[in-house]
Backbone as CSV, one residue per row, in Angstrom:
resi,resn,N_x,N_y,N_z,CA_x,CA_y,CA_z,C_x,C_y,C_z
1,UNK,153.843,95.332,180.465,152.558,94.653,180.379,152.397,93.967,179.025
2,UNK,153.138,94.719,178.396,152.698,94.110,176.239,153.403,92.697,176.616
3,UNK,152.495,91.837,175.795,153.449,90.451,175.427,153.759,90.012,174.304
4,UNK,153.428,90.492,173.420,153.596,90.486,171.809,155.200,90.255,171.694
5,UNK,155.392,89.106,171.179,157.267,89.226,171.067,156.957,88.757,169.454
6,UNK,158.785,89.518,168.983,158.934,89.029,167.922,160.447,88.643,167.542
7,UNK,160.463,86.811,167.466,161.478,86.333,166.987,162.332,85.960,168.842
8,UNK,161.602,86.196,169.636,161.636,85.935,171.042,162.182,87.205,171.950
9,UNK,162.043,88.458,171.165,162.209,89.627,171.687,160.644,90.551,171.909
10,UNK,160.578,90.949,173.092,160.068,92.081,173.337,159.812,93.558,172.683
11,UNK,159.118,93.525,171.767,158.901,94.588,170.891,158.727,95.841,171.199
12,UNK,159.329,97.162,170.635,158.754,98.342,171.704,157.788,98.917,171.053
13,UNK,157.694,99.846,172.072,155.966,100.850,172.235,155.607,100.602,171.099
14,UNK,154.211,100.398,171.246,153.536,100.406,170.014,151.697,100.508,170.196
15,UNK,151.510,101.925,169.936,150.038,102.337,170.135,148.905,102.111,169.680
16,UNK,148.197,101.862,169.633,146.765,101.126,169.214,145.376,102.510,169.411
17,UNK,145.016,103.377,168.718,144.333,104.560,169.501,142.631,103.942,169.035
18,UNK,142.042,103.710,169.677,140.673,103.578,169.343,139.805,105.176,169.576
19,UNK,139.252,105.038,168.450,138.073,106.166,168.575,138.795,107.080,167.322
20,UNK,139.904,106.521,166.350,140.450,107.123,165.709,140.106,108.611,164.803
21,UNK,138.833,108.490,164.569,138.220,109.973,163.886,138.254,111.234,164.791
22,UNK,138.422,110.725,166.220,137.557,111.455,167.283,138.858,112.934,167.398
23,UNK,138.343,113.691,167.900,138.914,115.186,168.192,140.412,114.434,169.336
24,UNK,140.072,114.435,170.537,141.127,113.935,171.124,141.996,112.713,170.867
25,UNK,141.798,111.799,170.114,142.418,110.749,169.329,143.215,111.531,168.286
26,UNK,142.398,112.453,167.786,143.010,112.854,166.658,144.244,113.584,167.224
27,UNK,144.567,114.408,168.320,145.864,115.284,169.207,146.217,113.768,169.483
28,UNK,146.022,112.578,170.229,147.262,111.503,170.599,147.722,111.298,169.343
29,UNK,147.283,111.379,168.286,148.317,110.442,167.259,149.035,111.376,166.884
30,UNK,148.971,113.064,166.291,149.833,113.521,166.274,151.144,113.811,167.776
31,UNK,150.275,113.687,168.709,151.538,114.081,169.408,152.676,112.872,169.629
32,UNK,151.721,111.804,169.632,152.885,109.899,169.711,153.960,110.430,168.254
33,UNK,153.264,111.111,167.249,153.889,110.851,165.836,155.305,111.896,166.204
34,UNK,154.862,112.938,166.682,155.606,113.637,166.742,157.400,113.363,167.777
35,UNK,156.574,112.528,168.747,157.185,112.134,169.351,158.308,110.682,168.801
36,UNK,157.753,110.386,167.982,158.745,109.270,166.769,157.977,107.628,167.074
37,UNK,156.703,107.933,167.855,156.010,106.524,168.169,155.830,105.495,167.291
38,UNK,155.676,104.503,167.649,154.655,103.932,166.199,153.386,103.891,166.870
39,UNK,151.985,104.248,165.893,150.904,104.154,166.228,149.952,104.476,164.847
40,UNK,148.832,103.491,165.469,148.207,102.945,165.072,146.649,103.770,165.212
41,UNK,145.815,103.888,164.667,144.151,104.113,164.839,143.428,103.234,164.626
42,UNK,142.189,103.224,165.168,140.908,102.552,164.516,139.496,103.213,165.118
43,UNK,138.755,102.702,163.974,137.377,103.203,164.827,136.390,101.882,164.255
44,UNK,137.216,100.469,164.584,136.252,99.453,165.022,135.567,99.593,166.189
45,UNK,134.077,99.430,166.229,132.948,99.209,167.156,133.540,98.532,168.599
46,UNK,133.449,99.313,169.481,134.063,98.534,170.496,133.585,97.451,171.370
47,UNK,131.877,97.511,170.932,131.044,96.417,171.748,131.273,95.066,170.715
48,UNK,131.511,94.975,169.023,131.907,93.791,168.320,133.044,93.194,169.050
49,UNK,132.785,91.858,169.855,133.776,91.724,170.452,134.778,90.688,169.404
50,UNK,134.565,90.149,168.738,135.377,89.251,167.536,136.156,90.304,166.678
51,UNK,135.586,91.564,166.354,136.369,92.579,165.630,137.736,92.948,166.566
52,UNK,137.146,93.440,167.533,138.485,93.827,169.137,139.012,92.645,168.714
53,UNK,139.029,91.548,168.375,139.991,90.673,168.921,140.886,90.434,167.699
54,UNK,139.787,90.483,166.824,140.905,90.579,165.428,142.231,91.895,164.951
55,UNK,141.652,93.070,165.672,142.189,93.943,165.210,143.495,94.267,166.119
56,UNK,143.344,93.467,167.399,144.366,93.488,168.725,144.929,92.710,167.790
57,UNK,144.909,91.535,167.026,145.807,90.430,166.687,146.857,91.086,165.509
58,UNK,146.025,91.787,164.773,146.663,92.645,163.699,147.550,93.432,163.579
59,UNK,147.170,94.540,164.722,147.843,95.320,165.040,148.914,94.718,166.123
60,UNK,148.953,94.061,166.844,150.129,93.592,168.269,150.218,94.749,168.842
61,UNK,149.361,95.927,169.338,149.879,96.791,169.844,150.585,96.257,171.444
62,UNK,151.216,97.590,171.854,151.608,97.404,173.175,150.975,97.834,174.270
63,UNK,150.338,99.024,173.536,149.380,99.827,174.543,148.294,100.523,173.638
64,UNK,146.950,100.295,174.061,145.818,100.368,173.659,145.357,101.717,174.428
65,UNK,144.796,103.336,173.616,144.293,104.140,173.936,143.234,104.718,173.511
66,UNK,142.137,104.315,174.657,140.799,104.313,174.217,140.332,105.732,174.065
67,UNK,139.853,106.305,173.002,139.385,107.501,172.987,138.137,107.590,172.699
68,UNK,137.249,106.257,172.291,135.932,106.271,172.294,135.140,105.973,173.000
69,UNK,133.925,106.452,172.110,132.757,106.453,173.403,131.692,107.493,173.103
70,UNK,130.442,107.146,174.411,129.628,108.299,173.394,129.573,109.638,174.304
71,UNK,129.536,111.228,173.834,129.721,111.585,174.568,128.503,112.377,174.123
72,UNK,127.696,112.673,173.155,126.863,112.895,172.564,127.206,114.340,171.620
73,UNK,125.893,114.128,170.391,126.133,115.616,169.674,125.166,116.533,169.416
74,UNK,125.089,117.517,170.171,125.849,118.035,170.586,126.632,118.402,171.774
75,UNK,125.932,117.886,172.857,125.818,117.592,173.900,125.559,116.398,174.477
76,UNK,126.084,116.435,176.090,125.316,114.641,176.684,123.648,115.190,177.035
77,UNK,123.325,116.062,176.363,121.409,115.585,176.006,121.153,114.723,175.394
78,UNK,122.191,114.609,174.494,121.938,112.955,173.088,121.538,112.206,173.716
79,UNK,122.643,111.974,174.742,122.266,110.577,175.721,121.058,109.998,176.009
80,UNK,120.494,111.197,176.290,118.898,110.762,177.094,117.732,110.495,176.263
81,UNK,118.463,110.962,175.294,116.895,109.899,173.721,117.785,108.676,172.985
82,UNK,119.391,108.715,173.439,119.989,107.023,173.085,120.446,106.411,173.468
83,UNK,119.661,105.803,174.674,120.285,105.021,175.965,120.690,104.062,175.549
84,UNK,120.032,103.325,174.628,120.870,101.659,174.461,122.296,101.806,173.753
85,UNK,122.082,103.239,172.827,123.368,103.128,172.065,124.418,103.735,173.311
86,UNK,124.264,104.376,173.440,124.920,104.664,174.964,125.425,103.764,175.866
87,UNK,124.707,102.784,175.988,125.273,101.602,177.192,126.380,100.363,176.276
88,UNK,126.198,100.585,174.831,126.412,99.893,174.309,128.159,99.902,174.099
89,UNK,128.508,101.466,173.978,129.691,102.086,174.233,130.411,102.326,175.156
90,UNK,129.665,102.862,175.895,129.906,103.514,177.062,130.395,102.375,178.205
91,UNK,129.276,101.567,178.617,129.317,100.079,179.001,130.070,98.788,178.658
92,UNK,129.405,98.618,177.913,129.385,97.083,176.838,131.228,97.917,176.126
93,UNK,130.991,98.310,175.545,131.633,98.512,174.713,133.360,98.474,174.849
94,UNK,133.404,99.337,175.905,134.601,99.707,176.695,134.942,98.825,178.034
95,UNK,133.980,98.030,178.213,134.343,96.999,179.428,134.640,95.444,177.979
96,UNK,134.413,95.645,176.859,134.787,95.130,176.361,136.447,94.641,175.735
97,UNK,136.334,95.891,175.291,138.122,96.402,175.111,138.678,95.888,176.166
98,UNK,138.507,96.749,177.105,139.330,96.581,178.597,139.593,95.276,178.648
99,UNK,138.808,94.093,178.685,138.578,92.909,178.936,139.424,92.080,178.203
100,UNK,139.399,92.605,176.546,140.333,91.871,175.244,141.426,92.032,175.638
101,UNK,142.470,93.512,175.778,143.396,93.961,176.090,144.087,93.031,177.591
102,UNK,143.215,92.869,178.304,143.617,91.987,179.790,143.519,90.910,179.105
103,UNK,143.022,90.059,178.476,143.399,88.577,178.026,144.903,88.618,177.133
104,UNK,145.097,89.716,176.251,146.350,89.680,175.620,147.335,90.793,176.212
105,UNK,147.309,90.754,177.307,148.449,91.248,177.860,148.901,92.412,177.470
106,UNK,147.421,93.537,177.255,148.037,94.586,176.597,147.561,96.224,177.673
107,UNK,148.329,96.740,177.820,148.264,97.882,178.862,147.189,98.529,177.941
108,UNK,145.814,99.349,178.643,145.107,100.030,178.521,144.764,101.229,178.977
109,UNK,144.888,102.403,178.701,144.287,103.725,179.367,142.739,104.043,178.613
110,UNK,142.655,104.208,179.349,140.846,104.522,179.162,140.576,106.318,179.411
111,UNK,140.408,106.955,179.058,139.989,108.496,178.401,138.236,108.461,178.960
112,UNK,138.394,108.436,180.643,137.044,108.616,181.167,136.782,109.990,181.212
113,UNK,135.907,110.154,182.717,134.982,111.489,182.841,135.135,111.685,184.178
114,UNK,135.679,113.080,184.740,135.186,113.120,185.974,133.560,114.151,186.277
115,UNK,132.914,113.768,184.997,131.755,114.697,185.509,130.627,113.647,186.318
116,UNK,131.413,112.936,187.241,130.405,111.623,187.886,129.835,112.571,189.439
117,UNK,130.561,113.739,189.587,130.640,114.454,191.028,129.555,115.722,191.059
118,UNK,128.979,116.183,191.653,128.378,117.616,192.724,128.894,118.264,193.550
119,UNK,129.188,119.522,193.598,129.269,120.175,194.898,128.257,119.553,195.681
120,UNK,128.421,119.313,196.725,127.770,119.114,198.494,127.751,119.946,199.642
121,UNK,127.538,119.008,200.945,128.142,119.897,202.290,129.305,119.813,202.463
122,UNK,129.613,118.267,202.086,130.987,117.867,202.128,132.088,118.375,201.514
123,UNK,131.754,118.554,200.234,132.618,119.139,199.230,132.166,120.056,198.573
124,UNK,131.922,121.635,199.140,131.181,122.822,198.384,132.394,123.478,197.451
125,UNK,132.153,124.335,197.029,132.276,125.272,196.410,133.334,125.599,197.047
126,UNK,134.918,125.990,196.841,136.020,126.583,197.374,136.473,125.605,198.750
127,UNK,135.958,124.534,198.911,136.568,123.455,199.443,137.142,122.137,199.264
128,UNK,137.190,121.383,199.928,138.178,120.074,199.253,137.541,119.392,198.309
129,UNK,138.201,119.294,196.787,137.900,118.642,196.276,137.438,117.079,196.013
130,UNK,137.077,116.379,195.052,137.098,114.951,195.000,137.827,113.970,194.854
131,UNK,138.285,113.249,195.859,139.329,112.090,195.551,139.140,111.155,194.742
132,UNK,140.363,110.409,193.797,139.645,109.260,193.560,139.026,108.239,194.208
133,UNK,138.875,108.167,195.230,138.606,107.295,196.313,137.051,107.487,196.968
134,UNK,137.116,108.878,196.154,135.733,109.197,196.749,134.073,108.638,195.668
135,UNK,133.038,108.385,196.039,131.930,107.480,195.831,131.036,108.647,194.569
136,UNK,131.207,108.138,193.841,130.694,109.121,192.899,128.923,109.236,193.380
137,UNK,128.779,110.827,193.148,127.472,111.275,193.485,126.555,111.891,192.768
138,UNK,126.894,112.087,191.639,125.740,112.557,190.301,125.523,111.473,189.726
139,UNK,124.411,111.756,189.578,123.620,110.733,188.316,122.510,111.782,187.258
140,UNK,122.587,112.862,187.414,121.439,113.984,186.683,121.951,114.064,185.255
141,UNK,122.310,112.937,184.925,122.420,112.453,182.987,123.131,111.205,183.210
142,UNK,122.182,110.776,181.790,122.186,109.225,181.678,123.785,109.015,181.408
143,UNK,124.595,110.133,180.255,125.807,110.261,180.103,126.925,109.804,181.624
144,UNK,126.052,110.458,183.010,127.286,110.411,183.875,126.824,109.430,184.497
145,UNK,125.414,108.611,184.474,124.951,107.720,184.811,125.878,106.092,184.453
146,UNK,126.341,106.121,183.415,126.755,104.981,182.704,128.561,104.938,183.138
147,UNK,129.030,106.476,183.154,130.185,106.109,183.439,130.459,106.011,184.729
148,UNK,129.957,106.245,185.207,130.062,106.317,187.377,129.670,104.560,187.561
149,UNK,129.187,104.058,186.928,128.157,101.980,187.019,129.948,101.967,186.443
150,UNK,130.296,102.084,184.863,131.217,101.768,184.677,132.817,101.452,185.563
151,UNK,132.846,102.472,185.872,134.373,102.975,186.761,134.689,101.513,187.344
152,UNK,134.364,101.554,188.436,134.439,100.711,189.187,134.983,99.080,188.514
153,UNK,133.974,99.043,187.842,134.144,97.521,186.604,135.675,97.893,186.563
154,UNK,135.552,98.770,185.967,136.842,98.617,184.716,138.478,98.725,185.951
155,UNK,138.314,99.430,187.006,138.780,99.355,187.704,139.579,98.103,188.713
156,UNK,139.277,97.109,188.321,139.505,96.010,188.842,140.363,94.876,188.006
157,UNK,140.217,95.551,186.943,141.255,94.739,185.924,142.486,95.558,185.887
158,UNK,143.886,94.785,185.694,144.606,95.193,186.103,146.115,95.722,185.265
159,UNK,145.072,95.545,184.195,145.656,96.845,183.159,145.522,98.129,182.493
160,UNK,144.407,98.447,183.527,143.655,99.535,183.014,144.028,100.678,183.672
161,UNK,144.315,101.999,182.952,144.930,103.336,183.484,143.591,104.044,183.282
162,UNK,142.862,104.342,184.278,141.303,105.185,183.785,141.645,106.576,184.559
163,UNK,141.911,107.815,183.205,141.979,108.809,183.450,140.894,109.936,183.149
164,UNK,140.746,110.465,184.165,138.553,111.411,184.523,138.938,113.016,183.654
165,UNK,139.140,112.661,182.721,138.852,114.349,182.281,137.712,115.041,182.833
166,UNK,137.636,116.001,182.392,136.609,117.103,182.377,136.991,118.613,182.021
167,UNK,135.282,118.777,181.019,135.371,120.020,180.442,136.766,119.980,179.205
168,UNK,137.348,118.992,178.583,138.815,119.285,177.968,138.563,120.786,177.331
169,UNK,140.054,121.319,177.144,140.301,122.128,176.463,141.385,122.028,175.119
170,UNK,141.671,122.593,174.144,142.341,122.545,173.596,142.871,123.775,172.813
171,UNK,143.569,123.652,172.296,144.611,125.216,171.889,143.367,126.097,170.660
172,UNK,142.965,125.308,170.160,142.157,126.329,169.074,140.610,126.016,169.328
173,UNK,139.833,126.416,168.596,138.365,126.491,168.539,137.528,125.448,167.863
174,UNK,138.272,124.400,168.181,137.614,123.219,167.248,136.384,123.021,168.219
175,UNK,135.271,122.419,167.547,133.584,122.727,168.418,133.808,121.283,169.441
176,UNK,134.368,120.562,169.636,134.041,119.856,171.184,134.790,120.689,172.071
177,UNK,136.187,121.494,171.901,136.534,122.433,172.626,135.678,122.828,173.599
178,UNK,135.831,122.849,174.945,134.880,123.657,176.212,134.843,125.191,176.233
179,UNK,135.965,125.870,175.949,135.669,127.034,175.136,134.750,127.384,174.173
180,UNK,134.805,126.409,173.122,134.163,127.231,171.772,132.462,126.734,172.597
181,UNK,132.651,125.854,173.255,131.244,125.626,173.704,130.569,127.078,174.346
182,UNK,131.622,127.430,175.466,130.990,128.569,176.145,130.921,129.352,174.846
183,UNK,131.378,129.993,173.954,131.612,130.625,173.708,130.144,130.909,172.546
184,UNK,129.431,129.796,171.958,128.422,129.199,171.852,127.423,129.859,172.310
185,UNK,127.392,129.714,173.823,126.018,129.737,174.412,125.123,131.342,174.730
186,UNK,124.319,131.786,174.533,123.706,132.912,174.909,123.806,133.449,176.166
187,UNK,124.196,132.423,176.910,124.098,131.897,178.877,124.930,131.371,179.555
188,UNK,125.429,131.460,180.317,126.408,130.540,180.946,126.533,130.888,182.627
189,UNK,126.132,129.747,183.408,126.125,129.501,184.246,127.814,130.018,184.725
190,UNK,127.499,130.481,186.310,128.899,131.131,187.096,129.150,130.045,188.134
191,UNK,130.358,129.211,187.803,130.102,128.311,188.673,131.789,127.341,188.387
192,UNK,132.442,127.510,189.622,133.626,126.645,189.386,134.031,125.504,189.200
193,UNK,134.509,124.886,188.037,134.865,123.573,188.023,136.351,123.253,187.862
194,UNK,136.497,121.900,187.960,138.142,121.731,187.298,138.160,121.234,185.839
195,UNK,138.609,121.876,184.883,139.272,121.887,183.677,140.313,120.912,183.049
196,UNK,140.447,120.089,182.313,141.426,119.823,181.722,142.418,120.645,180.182
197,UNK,142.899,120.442,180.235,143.816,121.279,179.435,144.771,119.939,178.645
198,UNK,144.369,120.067,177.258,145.050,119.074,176.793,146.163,119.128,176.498
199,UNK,146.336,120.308,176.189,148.312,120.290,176.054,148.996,120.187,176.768
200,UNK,148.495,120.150,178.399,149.593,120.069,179.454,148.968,118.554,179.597
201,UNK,148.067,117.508,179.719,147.903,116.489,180.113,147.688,115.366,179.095
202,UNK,147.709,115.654,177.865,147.704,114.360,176.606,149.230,113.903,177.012
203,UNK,150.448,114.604,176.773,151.837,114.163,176.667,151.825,113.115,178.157
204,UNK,150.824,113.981,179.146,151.241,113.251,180.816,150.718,112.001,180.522
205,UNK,149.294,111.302,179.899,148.761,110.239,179.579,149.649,109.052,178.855
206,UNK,150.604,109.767,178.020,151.405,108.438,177.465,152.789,108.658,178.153
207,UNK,152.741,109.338,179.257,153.741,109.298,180.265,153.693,107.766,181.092
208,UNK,152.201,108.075,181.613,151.678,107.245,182.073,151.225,106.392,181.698
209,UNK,151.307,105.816,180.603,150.836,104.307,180.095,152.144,103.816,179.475
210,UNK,152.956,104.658,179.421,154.336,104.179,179.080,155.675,102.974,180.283
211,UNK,154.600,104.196,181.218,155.458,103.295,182.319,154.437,102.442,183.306
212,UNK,153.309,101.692,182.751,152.433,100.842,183.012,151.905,101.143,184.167
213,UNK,151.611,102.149,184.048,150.532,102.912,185.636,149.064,102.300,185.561
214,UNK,148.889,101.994,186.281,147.230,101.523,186.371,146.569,102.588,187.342
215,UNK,145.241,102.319,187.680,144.023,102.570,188.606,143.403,103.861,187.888
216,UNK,142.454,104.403,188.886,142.186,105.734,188.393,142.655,107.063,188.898
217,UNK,142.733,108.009,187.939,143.628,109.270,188.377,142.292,110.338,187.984
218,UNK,142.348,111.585,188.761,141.594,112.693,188.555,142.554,113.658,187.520
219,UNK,142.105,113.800,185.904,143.003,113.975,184.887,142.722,115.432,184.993
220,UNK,142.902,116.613,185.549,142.680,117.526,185.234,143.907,118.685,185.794
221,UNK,143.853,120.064,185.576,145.152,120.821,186.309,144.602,120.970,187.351
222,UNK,145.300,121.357,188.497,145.123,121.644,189.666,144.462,122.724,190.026
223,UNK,143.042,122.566,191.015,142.481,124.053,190.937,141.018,124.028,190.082
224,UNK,140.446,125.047,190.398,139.037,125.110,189.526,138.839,126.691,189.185
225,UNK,138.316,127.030,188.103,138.110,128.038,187.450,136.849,128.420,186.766
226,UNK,136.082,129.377,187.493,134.722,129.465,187.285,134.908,130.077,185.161
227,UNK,133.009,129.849,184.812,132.981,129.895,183.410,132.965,131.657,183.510
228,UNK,133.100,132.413,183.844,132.934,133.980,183.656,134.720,134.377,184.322
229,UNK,136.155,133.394,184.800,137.435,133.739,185.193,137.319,132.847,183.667
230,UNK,136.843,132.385,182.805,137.366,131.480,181.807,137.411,133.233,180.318
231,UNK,136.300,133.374,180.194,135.305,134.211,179.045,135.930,135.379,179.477
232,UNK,136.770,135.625,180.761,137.458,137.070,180.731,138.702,136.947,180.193
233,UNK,139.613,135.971,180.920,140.636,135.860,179.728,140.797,135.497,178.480
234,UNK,140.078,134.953,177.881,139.401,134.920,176.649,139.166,136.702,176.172
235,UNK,139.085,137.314,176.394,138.313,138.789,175.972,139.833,139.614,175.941
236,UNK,140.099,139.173,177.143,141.495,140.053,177.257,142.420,139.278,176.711
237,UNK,142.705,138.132,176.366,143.625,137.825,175.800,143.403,137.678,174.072
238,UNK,142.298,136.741,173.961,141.931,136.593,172.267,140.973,137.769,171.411
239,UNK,139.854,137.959,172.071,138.798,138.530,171.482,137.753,139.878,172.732
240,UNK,138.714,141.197,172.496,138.326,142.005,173.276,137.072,142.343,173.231
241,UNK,136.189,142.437,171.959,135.223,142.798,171.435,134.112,141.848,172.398
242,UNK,134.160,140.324,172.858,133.455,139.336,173.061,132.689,139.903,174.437
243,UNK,131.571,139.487,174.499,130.722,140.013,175.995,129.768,138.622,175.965
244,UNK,129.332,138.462,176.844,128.449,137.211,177.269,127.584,137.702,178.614
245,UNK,126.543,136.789,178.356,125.579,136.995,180.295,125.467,136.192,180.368
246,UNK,125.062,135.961,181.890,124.612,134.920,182.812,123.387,134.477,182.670
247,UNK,123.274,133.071,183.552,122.195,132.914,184.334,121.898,131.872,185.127
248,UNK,120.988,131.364,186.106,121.069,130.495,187.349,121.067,129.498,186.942
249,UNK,121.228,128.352,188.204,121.262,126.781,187.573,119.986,126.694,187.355
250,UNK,118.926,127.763,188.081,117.628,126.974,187.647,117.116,127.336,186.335
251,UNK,117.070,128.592,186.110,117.601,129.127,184.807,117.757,128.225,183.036
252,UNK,119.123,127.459,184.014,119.970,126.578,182.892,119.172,125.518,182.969
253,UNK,118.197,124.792,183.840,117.686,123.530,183.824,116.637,123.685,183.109
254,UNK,116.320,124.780,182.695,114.771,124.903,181.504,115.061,124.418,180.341
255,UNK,116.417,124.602,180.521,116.689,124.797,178.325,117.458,123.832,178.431
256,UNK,117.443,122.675,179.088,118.688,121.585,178.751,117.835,119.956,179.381
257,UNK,118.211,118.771,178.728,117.514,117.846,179.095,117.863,117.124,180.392
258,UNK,119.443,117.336,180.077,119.960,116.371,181.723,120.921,117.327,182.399
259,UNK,121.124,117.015,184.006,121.639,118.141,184.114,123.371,117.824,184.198
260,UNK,124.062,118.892,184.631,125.150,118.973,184.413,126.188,118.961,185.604
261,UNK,127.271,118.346,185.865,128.131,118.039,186.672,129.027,119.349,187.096
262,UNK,129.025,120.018,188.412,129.801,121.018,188.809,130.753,120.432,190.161
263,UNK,131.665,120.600,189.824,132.811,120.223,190.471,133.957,120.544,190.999
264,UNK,134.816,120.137,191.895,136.663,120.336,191.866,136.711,119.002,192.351
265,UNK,137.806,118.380,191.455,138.657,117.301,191.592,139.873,117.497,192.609
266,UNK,140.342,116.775,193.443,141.757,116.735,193.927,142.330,116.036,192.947
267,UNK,143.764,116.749,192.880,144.916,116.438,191.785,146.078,115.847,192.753
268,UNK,146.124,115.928,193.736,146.738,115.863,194.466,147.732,113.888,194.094
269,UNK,147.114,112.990,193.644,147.756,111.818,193.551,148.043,112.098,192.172
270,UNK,147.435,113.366,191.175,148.255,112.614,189.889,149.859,113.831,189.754
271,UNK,149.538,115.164,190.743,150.765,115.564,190.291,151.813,115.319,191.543
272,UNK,151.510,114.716,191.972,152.858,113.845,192.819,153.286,112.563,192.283
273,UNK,152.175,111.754,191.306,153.020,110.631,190.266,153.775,111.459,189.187
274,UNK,153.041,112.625,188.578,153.811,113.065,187.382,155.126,113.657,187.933
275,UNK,155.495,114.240,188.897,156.842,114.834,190.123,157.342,113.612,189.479
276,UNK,157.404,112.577,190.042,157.798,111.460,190.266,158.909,111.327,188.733
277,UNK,157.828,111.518,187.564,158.553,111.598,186.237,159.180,112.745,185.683
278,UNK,159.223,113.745,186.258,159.529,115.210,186.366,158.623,115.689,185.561
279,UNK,157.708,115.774,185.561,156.437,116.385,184.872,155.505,117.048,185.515
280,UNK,155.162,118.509,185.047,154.789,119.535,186.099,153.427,120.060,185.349
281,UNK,152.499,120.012,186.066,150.953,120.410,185.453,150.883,121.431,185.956
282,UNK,150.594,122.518,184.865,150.535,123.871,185.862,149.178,124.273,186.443
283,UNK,148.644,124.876,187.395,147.805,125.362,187.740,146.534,125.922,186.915
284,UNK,145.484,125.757,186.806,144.866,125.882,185.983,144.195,127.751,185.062
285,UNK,144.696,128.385,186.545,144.653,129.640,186.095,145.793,130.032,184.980
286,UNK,147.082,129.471,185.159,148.068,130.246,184.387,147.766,128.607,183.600
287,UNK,147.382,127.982,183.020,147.463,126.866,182.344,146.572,127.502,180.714
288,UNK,145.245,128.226,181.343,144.343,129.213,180.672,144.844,130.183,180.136
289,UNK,145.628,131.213,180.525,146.306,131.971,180.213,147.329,131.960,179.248
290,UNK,148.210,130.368,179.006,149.237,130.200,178.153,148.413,129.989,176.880
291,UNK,147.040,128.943,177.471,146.610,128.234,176.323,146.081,129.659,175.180
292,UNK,145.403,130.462,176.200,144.746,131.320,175.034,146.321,132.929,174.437
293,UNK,147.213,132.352,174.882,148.357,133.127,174.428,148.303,132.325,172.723
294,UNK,148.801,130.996,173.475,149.134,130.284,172.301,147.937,130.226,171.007
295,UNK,146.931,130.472,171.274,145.867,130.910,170.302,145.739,132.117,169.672
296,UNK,145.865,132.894,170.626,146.410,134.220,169.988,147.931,134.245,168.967
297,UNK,148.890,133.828,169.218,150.154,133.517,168.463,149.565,132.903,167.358
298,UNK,149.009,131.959,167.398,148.213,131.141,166.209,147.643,131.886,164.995
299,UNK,146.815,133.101,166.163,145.852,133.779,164.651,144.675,133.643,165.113
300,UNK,144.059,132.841,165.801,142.839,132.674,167.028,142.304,133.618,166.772
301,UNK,140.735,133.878,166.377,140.112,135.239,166.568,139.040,134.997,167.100
């Protein structure tokens, strides 16, 4: 997809990470580095559209990985007292990029959300998950409001790899962590979702933008894992001492401004592309289990 030549050759990989300060930006560049990449950061404004264009020119990347956006702090409650700045990113901002990147011929993955979904009749609780194919059905925050209008847009251009996290995880206790979140709360709702796990799916992302995959993929491990199968292995594996309680969704809707996305994704199209590259996402129960090993090995307390 890159067209950047130099001297009438085809230049290789070369990463462009927007949202450069950000927690998950901050794991792609070490892991591209590690990997011997060349890459690049920034945290130019993504709705300045003359800046995008200057900084695409600067840099020549090959592939552009969007990691920004707003997701709010501390929470997507932000959202709902900063809607314009919100649309501005979220929207504007990132249909912007997308847009620069498709005029200069530059492959894009986009670092979405799959919290656009609800359990239903259709799709309850311990039944078939959500396809990508399927019509997004939450809107109970302005946060999942903007990216569910979005999708679609960005979807139609035809360099864009839009991959739906949710809930990420990551190996230690850094505070956007979905762990350190639960781990946070006085309360926590019992209720299964699907998880991402960044150490098994950051490396799969520049798998996949490496070998110019487009559309959208459901980015998460296979499987869903309620927040009280999360906080037990956590106890038994990191911190025996740790105890937590419950309480209902209605409960949880007193003390929070917008509400919150409960889900299972089907994985089903992204780990038959990753097969494809011999790349194996493990299940999300034993995916939990390694991660909080490897925290424990760490020193994790």
């Amino acid at each position: 997809m890159a067209s950047w030549e130099s001297n009438g050759h085809i230049q290789q990989p070369r990463f462009l990470i927007w949202g450069g300060n950000g927690w998950i930006a901050g794991q792609l560049k070490r892991l591209l580095e590690e990997q011997g990449k060349e890459v690049h950061t920034t945290t130019i404004r993504m709705e300045n559209r003359e800046a995008v264009l200057s900084e695409l020119f600067l840099i020549r990347p090959t592939h552009v990985l969007n990691a920004a956006g707003c997701t709010g702090r501390p929470n997507v409650d932000w959202c709902e007292d900063n809607k314009s700045q919100t649309v501005r990113s979220n929207v504007i901002g990132t249909l912007n990029l997308a847009d620069a990147c498709f005029q200069a011929k530059i492959h894009c993955t986009i670092f979405a959300t799959g919290c656009v979904y609800q359990y239903d009749k259709t799709h309850p609780i311990g039944g078939h998950g959500y396809t990508e194919e399927d019509r997004p059905n939450f809107e109970g925050s302005f946060y999942s409001l903007t990216k569910s209008h979005v999708e679609p847009i960005l979807s139609s251009y035809s360099n864009c790899l839009i991959l739906r996290l949710r809930m990420p995880v990551s190996d230690d206790l850094h505070p956007r962590n979905f762990v350190t979140k639960l781990l946070g709360y006085e309360r926590v709702v019992d209720i299964p979702n699907s998880n991402t796990m960044l150490h098994d799916l950051l490396p799969a992302s520049i798998i996949l933008a490496e070998h110019g995959e487009t559309g959208i993929y459901n980015f998460t491990n296979p499987g869903a894992i309620s927040h009280n199968e999360v906080l037990t292995l956590f106890k038994e594996i990191v911190r025996p001492e740790f105890s937590w309680k419950n309480f209902t969704l209605d409960e949880q809707a007193k003390v929070i401004k917008a509400g919150r996305s409960n889900c299972t994704l089907d994985t089903t199209k992204l780990v038959a592309k990753l097969r494809g590259y011999r790349y194996e996402i493990p299940e999300i129960h034993e995916a939990y289990e390694k991660c909080f090993e490897r925290m424990k090995a760490a020193g994790v307390k």
